[in-house]
C-alpha positions as CSV (number, residue, x, y, z in Angstrom):
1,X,-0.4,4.7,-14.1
2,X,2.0,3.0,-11.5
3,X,2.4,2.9,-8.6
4,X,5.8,3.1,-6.4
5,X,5.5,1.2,-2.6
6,X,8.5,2.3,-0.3
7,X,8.5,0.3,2.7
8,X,11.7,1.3,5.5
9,X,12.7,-0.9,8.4
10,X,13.5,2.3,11.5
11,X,15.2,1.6,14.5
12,X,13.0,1.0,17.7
13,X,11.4,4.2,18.6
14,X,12.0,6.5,16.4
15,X,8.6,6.4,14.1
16,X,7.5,9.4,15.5
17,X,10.4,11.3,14.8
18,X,10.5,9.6,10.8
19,X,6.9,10.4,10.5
20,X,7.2,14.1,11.8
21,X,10.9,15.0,9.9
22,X,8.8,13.2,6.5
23,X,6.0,15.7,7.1
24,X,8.6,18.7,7.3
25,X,9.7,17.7,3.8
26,X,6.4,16.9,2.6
27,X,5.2,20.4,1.1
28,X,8.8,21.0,-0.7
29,X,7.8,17.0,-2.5
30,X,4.0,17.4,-3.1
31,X,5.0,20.8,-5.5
32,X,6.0,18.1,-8.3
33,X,3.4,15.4,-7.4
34,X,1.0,14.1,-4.4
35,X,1.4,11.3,-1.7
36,X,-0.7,8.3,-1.7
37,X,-0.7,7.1,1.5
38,X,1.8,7.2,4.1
39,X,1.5,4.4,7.5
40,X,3.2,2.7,10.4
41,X,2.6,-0.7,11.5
42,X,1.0,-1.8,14.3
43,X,0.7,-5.4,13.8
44,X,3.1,-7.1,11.5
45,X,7.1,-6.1,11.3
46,X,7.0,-3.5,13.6
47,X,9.1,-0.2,13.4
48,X,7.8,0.0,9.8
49,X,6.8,2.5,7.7
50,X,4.9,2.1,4.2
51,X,4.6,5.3,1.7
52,X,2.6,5.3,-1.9
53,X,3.4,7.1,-4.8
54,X,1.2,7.7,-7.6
55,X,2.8,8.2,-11.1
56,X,1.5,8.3,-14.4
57,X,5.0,6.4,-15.7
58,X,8.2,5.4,-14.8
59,X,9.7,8.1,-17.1
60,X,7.3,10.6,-14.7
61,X,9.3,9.0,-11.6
62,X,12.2,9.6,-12.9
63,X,11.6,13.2,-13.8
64,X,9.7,14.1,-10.6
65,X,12.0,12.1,-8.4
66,X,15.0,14.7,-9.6
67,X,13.4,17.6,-9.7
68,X,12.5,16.9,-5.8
69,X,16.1,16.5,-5.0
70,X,17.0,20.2,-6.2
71,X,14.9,22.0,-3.6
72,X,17.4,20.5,-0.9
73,X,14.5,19.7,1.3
74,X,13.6,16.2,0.0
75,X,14.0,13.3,0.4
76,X,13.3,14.5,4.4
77,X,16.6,14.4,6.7
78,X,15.2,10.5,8.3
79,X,18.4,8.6,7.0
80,X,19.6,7.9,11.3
81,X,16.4,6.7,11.8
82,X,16.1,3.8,8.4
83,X,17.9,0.2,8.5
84,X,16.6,-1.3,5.7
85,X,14.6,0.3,2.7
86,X,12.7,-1.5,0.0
87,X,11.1,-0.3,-3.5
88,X,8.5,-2.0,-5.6
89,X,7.2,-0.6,-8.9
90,X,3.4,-1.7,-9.2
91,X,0.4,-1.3,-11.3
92,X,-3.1,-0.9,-10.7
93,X,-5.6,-3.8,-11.2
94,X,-8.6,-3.0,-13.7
95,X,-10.5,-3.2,-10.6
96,X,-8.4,-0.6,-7.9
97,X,-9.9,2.6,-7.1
98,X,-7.8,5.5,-7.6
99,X,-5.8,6.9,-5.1
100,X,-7.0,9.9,-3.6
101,X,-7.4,11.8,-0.7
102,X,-10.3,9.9,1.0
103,X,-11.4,9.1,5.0
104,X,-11.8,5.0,4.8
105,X,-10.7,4.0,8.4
106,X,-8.5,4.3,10.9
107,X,-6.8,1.0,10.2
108,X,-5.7,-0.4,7.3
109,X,-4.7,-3.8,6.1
110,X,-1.9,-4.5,3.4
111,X,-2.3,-8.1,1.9
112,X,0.7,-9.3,-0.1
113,X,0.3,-12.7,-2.1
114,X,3.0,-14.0,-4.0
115,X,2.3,-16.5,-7.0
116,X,3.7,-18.8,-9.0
117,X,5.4,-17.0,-12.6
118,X,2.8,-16.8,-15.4
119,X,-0.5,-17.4,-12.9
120,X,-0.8,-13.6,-12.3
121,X,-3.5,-12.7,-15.2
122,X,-5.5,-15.4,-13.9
123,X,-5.4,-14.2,-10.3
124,X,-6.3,-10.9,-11.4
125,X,-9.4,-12.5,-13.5
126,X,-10.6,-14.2,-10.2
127,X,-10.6,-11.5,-7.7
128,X,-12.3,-9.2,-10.5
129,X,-15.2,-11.6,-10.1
130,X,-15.9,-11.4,-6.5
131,X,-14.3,-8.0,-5.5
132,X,-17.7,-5.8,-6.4
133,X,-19.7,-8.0,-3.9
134,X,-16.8,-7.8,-1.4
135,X,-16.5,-4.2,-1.5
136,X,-19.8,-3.7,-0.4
137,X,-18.8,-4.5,2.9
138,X,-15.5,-2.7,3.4
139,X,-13.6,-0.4,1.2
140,X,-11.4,-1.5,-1.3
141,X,-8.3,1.4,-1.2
142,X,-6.1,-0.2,-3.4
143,X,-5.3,-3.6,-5.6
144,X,-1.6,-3.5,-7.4
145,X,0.7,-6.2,-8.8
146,X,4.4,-5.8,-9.4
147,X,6.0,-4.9,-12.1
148,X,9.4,-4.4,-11.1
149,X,11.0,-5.6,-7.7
150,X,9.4,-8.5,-6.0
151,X,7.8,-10.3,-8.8
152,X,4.6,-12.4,-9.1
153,X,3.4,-10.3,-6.0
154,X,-0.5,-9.0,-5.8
155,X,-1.0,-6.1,-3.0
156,X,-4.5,-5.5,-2.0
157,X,-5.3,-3.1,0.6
158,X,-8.4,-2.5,3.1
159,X,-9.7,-0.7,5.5
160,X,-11.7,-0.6,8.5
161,X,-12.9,1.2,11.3
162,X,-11.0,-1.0,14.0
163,X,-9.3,-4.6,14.7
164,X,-13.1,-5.6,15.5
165,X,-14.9,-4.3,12.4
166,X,-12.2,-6.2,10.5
167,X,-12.9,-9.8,11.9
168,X,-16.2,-9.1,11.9
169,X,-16.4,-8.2,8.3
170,X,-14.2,-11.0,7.1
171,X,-16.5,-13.5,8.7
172,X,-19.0,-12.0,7.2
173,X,-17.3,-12.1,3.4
174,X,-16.9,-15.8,3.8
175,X,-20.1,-16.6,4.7
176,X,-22.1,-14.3,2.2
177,X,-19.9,-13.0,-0.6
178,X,-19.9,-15.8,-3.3
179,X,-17.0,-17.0,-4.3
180,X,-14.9,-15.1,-1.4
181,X,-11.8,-15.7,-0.8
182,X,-11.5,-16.1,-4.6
183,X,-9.8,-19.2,-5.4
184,X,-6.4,-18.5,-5.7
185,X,-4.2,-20.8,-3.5
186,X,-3.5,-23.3,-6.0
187,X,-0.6,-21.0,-7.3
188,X,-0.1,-19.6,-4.1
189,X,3.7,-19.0,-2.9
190,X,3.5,-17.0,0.1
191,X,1.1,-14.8,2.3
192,X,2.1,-11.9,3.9
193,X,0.0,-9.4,5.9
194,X,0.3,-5.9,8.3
195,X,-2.3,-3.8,10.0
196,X,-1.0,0.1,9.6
197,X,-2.1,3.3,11.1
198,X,-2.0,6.2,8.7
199,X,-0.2,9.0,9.2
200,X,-1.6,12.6,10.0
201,X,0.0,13.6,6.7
202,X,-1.3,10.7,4.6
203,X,-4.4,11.6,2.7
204,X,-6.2,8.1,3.1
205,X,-7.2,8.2,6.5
Protein backbone atom coordinates (compact mmCIF):
# COMPACT_ATOMS: atom_id res chain seq x y z
CA UNK A 1 0.00 0.00 0.00
CA UNK A 2 1.07 3.73 -0.62
CA UNK A 3 -0.11 6.47 -0.33
CA UNK A 4 0.05 9.60 -2.85
CA UNK A 5 -0.30 13.35 -0.92
CA UNK A 6 -1.15 16.20 -3.53
CA UNK A 7 -0.86 19.41 -1.91
CA UNK A 8 -1.81 22.76 -4.58
CA UNK A 9 -0.92 26.36 -3.74
CA UNK A 10 -4.61 28.36 -5.49
CA UNK A 11 -4.88 31.84 -5.94
CA UNK A 12 -6.67 33.95 -3.22
CA UNK A 13 -10.30 33.05 -3.33
CA UNK A 14 -10.84 30.68 -5.48
CA UNK A 15 -10.97 27.37 -2.94
CA UNK A 16 -14.49 27.27 -3.35
CA UNK A 17 -14.51 27.19 -6.88
CA UNK A 18 -11.27 24.30 -6.85
CA UNK A 19 -13.21 22.36 -4.35
CA UNK A 20 -16.64 22.43 -6.21
CA UNK A 21 -15.07 21.95 -10.13
CA UNK A 22 -12.82 18.79 -8.06
CA UNK A 23 -16.15 17.42 -6.95
CA UNK A 24 -17.67 17.70 -10.61
CA UNK A 25 -14.85 15.41 -11.64
CA UNK A 26 -14.89 13.32 -8.72
CA UNK A 27 -17.49 10.44 -9.78
CA UNK A 28 -15.73 10.08 -13.52
CA UNK A 29 -12.11 9.39 -10.96
CA UNK A 30 -13.61 7.25 -8.07
CA UNK A 31 -14.78 4.59 -11.14
CA UNK A 32 -10.98 3.35 -11.15
CA UNK A 33 -10.24 3.97 -7.37
CA UNK A 34 -11.49 6.01 -4.07
CA UNK A 35 -10.31 9.37 -2.51
CA UNK A 36 -8.76 9.50 0.82
CA UNK A 37 -9.28 12.65 2.04
CA UNK A 38 -9.62 15.84 0.42
CA UNK A 39 -9.07 19.51 2.76
CA UNK A 40 -8.35 23.25 2.72
CA UNK A 41 -6.44 25.05 5.15
CA UNK A 42 -7.53 27.17 7.65
CA UNK A 43 -4.51 27.74 9.61
CA UNK A 44 -1.13 27.22 8.06
CA UNK A 45 -0.29 28.29 4.21
CA UNK A 46 -3.53 29.49 3.32
CA UNK A 47 -5.27 29.08 -0.16
CA UNK A 48 -4.18 25.36 0.15
CA UNK A 49 -5.67 22.41 -0.67
CA UNK A 50 -4.47 18.75 0.43
CA UNK A 51 -5.90 15.48 -1.46
CA UNK A 52 -4.96 11.54 -0.49
CA UNK A 53 -4.87 8.80 -2.60
CA UNK A 54 -4.84 5.38 -1.65
CA UNK A 55 -3.01 2.79 -3.89
CA UNK A 56 -2.04 -0.61 -3.51
CA UNK A 57 1.47 0.22 -5.72
CA UNK A 58 3.01 2.52 -7.72
CA UNK A 59 2.52 0.28 -10.75
CA UNK A 60 -1.50 0.65 -9.56
CA UNK A 61 -0.93 4.58 -9.83
CA UNK A 62 0.29 4.46 -12.82
CA UNK A 63 -2.34 2.37 -14.32
CA UNK A 64 -5.24 4.04 -12.59
CA UNK A 65 -3.89 7.50 -13.05
CA UNK A 66 -4.14 6.81 -17.17
CA UNK A 67 -7.11 5.17 -17.32
CA UNK A 68 -8.70 8.39 -15.46
CA UNK A 69 -7.34 10.61 -18.15
CA UNK A 70 -9.42 8.83 -20.94
CA UNK A 71 -12.88 9.66 -19.63
CA UNK A 72 -11.97 13.49 -20.49
CA UNK A 73 -13.45 14.42 -17.17
CA UNK A 74 -10.39 14.06 -14.94
CA UNK A 75 -8.09 15.51 -13.72
CA UNK A 76 -11.17 18.28 -12.91
CA UNK A 77 -10.92 21.62 -15.15
CA UNK A 78 -9.03 23.67 -11.69
CA UNK A 79 -5.78 24.41 -13.66
CA UNK A 80 -6.70 28.79 -13.50
CA UNK A 81 -7.18 28.40 -10.05
CA UNK A 82 -3.45 26.21 -8.98
CA UNK A 83 0.10 28.18 -8.65
CA UNK A 84 2.10 25.65 -7.34
CA UNK A 85 1.50 21.79 -7.07
CA UNK A 86 3.48 19.27 -5.08
CA UNK A 87 3.45 15.24 -5.01
CA UNK A 88 4.79 12.96 -2.34
CA UNK A 89 4.70 9.18 -2.57
CA UNK A 90 4.25 7.73 1.10
CA UNK A 91 3.73 4.64 2.89
CA UNK A 92 1.84 3.68 5.77
CA UNK A 93 3.38 3.15 9.31
CA UNK A 94 2.72 -0.48 10.90
CA UNK A 95 0.81 1.55 13.19
CA UNK A 96 -1.78 3.91 10.60
CA UNK A 97 -5.32 2.98 10.38
CA UNK A 98 -6.53 2.45 7.05
CA UNK A 99 -8.04 5.00 5.18
CA UNK A 100 -11.63 4.83 4.88
CA UNK A 101 -14.58 6.59 4.82
CA UNK A 102 -14.99 7.58 8.48
CA UNK A 103 -16.63 10.87 10.64
CA UNK A 104 -13.38 11.82 13.03
CA UNK A 105 -13.87 15.67 13.27
CA UNK A 106 -14.44 18.60 11.82
CA UNK A 107 -10.82 19.67 11.97
CA UNK A 108 -7.93 18.00 11.19
CA UNK A 109 -4.29 18.51 11.84
CA UNK A 110 -1.41 17.47 9.33
CA UNK A 111 2.01 17.08 11.22
CA UNK A 112 5.10 16.91 9.00
CA UNK A 113 8.56 16.16 10.67
CA UNK A 114 11.49 15.92 8.73
CA UNK A 115 14.59 13.88 9.96
CA UNK A 116 17.90 13.38 9.61
CA UNK A 117 18.80 10.41 6.61
CA UNK A 118 18.88 6.89 8.15
CA UNK A 119 17.00 7.94 11.72
CA UNK A 120 13.58 7.20 10.07
CA UNK A 121 13.22 3.29 11.29
CA UNK A 122 13.93 4.51 14.59
CA UNK A 123 11.34 7.21 14.62
CA UNK A 124 8.87 4.97 13.47
CA UNK A 125 9.95 2.39 16.48
CA UNK A 126 9.36 5.31 18.99
CA UNK A 127 6.01 6.61 18.04
CA UNK A 128 4.81 2.80 17.77
CA UNK A 129 5.48 2.78 21.48
CA UNK A 130 3.36 5.57 22.66
CA UNK A 131 0.80 6.00 19.79
CA UNK A 132 -1.86 3.23 21.39
CA UNK A 133 -2.06 5.27 24.65
CA UNK A 134 -2.24 8.52 22.60
CA UNK A 135 -4.91 7.37 20.47
CA UNK A 136 -7.15 6.94 23.20
CA UNK A 137 -7.66 10.41 23.34
CA UNK A 138 -8.10 11.56 19.80
CA UNK A 139 -8.13 9.64 16.59
CA UNK A 140 -5.29 8.74 14.87
CA UNK A 141 -6.38 9.08 10.76
CA UNK A 142 -3.26 8.52 9.37
CA UNK A 143 0.73 8.02 10.03
CA UNK A 144 2.92 7.92 6.56
CA UNK A 145 6.67 8.41 5.75
CA UNK A 146 8.02 9.23 2.23
CA UNK A 147 9.21 7.25 -0.03
CA UNK A 148 9.57 9.31 -2.90
CA UNK A 149 9.62 13.23 -3.04
CA UNK A 150 10.53 14.96 0.19
CA UNK A 151 12.65 12.48 1.85
CA UNK A 152 13.28 11.63 5.58
CA UNK A 153 9.59 13.17 6.09
CA UNK A 154 6.95 11.42 8.74
CA UNK A 155 3.25 12.73 8.21
CA UNK A 156 0.86 12.09 11.00
CA UNK A 157 -2.52 13.22 10.95
CA UNK A 158 -5.38 13.99 13.72
CA UNK A 159 -8.41 15.07 14.28
CA UNK A 160 -10.62 16.76 16.54
CA UNK A 161 -13.81 18.15 17.12
CA UNK A 162 -12.52 21.94 17.18
CA UNK A 163 -9.34 24.35 17.77
CA UNK A 164 -10.40 23.87 21.61
CA UNK A 165 -10.74 20.06 21.86
CA UNK A 166 -7.22 20.07 20.18
CA UNK A 167 -5.31 22.15 22.85
CA UNK A 168 -7.12 20.69 25.33
CA UNK A 169 -6.26 17.16 24.28
CA UNK A 170 -2.63 17.86 23.64
CA UNK A 171 -2.30 19.19 27.15
CA UNK A 172 -3.70 16.41 28.21
CA UNK A 173 -1.22 13.83 26.10
CA UNK A 174 1.73 15.49 27.76
CA UNK A 175 0.69 15.20 31.02
CA UNK A 176 -0.75 11.53 31.04
CA UNK A 177 0.32 9.53 28.00
CA UNK A 178 3.84 8.15 28.97
CA UNK A 179 6.42 8.81 26.89
CA UNK A 180 4.31 11.50 24.73
CA UNK A 181 5.72 13.42 22.53
CA UNK A 182 7.98 10.39 21.78
CA UNK A 183 11.38 11.39 21.86
CA UNK A 184 12.26 12.20 18.57
CA UNK A 185 13.97 15.70 18.36
CA UNK A 186 17.34 14.61 18.56
CA UNK A 187 17.20 13.86 14.71
CA UNK A 188 14.84 16.37 14.11
CA UNK A 189 15.28 18.76 10.89
CA UNK A 190 12.21 20.59 10.67
CA UNK A 191 8.52 20.87 11.92
CA UNK A 192 5.82 21.73 9.88
CA UNK A 193 2.12 21.92 10.80
CA UNK A 194 -1.64 22.96 9.18
CA UNK A 195 -5.13 22.81 10.57
CA UNK A 196 -7.61 21.76 7.47
CA UNK A 197 -11.24 21.56 7.03
CA UNK A 198 -12.43 18.64 4.95
CA UNK A 199 -14.23 18.91 2.08
CA UNK A 200 -17.96 17.95 1.62
CA UNK A 201 -16.68 15.37 -0.90
CA UNK A 202 -13.89 13.98 1.28
CA UNK A 203 -14.88 10.79 3.05
CA UNK A 204 -12.96 11.55 6.45
CA UNK A 205 -15.03 14.07 7.88
Amino acid sequence: MIIEMRTYLLKPGTTAAFEERFTEGLSARLQFSRLGGLWHTEVGPLNTVVHVWPYESFEDRERIGQAARKTGKWPPKTHEFIITQESKILQPASFSPPLEERKLGNIYEIRTYTYQPGTMPTVLERFAQVIPDRVKLSPLAGAWYSAIGSLNQYVHVWAYKDGGERERIRAEAQKTVKGWPPQTREFMVKQENMLVIPAACSPLH
